[in-house]
N, C-alpha and C positions, 0 to 999 in steps of 0.2 A: 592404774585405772582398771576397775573389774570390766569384765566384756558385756555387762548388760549399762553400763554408761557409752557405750558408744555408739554413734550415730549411725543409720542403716541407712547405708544411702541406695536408692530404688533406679530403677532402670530409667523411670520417668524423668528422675533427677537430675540425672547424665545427660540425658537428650536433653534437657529443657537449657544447660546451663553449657552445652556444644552450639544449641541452633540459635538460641536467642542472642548472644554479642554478633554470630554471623546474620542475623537478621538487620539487626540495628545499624550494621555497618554497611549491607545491601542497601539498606530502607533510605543513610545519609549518600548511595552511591545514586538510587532515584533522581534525587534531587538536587545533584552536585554534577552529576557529569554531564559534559559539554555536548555531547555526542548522543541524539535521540536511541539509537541503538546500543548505546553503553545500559541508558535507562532501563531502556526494555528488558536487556538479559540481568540488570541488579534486583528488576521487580518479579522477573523470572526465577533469580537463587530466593526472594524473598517467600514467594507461593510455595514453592517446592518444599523449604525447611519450614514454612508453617504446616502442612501436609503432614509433613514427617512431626513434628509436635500433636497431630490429631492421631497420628494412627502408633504415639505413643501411650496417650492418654486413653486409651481404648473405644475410641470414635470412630470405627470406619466408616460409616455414612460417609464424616464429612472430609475423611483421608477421600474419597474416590471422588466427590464431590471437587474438593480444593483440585483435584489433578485435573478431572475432564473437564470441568466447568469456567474454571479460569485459569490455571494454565496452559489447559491445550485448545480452550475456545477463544476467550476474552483476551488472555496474552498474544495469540495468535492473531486476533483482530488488530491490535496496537498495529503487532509488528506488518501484517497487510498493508496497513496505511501508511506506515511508514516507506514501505518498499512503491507505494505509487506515489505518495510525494516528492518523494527523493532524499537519501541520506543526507547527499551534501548540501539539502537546500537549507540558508540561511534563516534566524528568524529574524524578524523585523525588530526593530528595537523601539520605531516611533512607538507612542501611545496614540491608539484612535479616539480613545476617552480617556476624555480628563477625569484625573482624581484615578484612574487603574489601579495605580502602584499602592496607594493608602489602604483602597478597601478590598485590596489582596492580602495585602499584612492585616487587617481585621478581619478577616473571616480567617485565614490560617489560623490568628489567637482566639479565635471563636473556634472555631473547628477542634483543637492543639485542647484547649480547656474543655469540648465539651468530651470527647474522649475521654481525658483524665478523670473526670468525674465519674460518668458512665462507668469505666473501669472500673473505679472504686470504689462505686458500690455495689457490682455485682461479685466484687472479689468479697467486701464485708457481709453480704446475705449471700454467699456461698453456700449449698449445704454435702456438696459432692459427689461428684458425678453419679459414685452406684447408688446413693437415693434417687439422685432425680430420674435414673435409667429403669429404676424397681416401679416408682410411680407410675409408669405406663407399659410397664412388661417389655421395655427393652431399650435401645439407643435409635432404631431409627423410630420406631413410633413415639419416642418422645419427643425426637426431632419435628417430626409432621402433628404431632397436638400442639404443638408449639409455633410453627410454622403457616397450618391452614387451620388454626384457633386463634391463641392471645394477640399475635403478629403478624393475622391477614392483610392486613391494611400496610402495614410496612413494605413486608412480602410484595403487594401487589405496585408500590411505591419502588421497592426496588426493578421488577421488572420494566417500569416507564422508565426508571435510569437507562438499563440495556437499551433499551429503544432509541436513546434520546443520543445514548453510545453511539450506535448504529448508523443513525439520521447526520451526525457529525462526524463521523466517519466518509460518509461518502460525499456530505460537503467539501471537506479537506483533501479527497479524492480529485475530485472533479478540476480541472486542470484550466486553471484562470486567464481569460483570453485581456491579455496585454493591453492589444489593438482593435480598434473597430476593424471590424472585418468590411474590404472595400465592396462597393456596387459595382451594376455594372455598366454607367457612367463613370464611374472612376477607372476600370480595367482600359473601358476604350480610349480613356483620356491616353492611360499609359500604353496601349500598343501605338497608337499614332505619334506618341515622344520618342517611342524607342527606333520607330520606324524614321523618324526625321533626326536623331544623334547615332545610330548606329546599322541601318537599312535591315533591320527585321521587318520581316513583312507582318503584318498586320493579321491578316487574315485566317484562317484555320490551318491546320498542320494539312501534309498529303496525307492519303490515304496508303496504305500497303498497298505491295504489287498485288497485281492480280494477273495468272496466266495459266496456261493448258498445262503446264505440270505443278507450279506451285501455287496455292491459293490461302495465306496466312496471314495473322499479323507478325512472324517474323521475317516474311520475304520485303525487301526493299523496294520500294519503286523505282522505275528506270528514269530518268530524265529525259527529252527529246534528243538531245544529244546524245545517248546512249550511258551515259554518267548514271551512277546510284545517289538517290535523293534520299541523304543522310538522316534527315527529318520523320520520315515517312514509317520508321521502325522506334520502337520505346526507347528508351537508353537505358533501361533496368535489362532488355536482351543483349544491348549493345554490350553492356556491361559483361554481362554470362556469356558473352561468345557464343550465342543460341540462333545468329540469325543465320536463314539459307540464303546465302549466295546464289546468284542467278547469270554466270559467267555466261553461259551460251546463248541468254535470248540478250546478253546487253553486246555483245560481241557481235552478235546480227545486228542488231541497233546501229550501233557505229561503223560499219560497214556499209549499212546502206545510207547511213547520213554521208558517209566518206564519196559515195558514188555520186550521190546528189551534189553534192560539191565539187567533183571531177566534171558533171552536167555543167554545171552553173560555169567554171570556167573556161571549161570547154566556146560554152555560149558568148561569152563576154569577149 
């Protein structure tokens, strides 16, 4: 075979035929894996090697574009939502509406066919890239004649998607209340239950000590008995070991209840 029958294979060629099977098998990892976070990083290797397909083909407009714009903003957003829904949270399997699953599978095959078409024919009225890039003195101003000209209306279509992203985003955020949140005739119902099966008092908590050296909410209150009124301090200090003990004035305290009591016997 002379060397002017052999095929020249070009740099774009290489890349196109490394990133596209690892595309397609990201692209079936979207939609296959069990795990919303599996999703996210197969639609992340997907953005990334489509990126690298742009800034082979000598596009970088839309090489910086594909990185900052939906890899590092729109992918970011997924995986945001995802980290305040929660990974492990289940999805529901009921259907809220009838008929879901049918005209899921029809818009997919709507979707799946209008693609293919679309594709098809802009691959047969091709005319290549350094024409279309000559026609307007370069790759980003062809990009933006094309963009805020033939495909404003798209353009501006696409940006209400983002929007609409956004807005469902923070719906799916927002952290779904179970229960009716009770009144508050039903609290008092329950402090007067709790007080008649297990003698909690009903009533507000104490207050913190208050005295000539300490005056906090992590000092205790004293009891009349001289005893510390466990209640009377958070349990989030309790917890930290952050309250001030107040040995000396409950030490006086029970001292002079003890006297009072040596009175009273005395008396009796």
């Amino acid at each position: 075979m002379s060397p002017a029958l052999l095929p020249l294979v070009t740099g774009t060629e290489v890349a196109f035929w490394i990133c596209a099977p690892l595309m397609v098998l990201l692209a079936f990892g979207v939609i296959l894996a069990r795990k919303p976070v599996h999703s996210a990083m197969s639609m992340a290797g997907v953005m990334v090697l489509l990126a690298v397909l742009y800034a082979s083909l000598d596009a970088p407009f839309l090489f910086v574009v594909q990185i900052i714009v939906y890899t590092g903003a729109v992918l970011m957003l997924f995986l945001f939502v995802m980290m305040l829904v929660g990974v492990d949270t289940k999805d529901s399997i009921v259907e809220t509406l009838k008929g879901q699953r049918p005209l899921a599978i029809l818009a997919a095959v709507g979707l799946f066919a209008l693609l293919v078409f679309g594709i098809g024919g802009q691959i047969q009225s091709a005319t290549g890239l350094d024409a279309a890039n000559s026609a307007y003195g370069g790759n980003v101003q062809g990009i933006a004649a094309l963009i805020f000209g033939r495909y404003v209306f798209v353009f501006e279509l696409t940006s209400a998607l983002l929007i609409t992203a956004a807005v469902g985003a923070m719906v799916l955020a927002h952290a779904r209340r179970l229960e009716k949140r009770p009144g508050q005739k039903e609290l008092a119902a329950r402090r007067i239950e709790e007080y008649k099966t297990s003698g909690a008092h009903p009533g507000p908590l104490p207050n913190s000590g208050v005295f000539a050296t300490n005056n906090s909410i992590a000092t205790p209150a004293l009891l009349p008995d001289g005893s510390v009124a466990e209640k009377s301090v958070s349990q989030t200090l309790v917890h930290r070991g952050a309250i001030i003990d107040s040995p000396e004035v409950g030490a006086v305290t029970a001292k002079n209840f003890a006297a009072i009591e040596d009175v009273r016997e005395d008396e009796e």
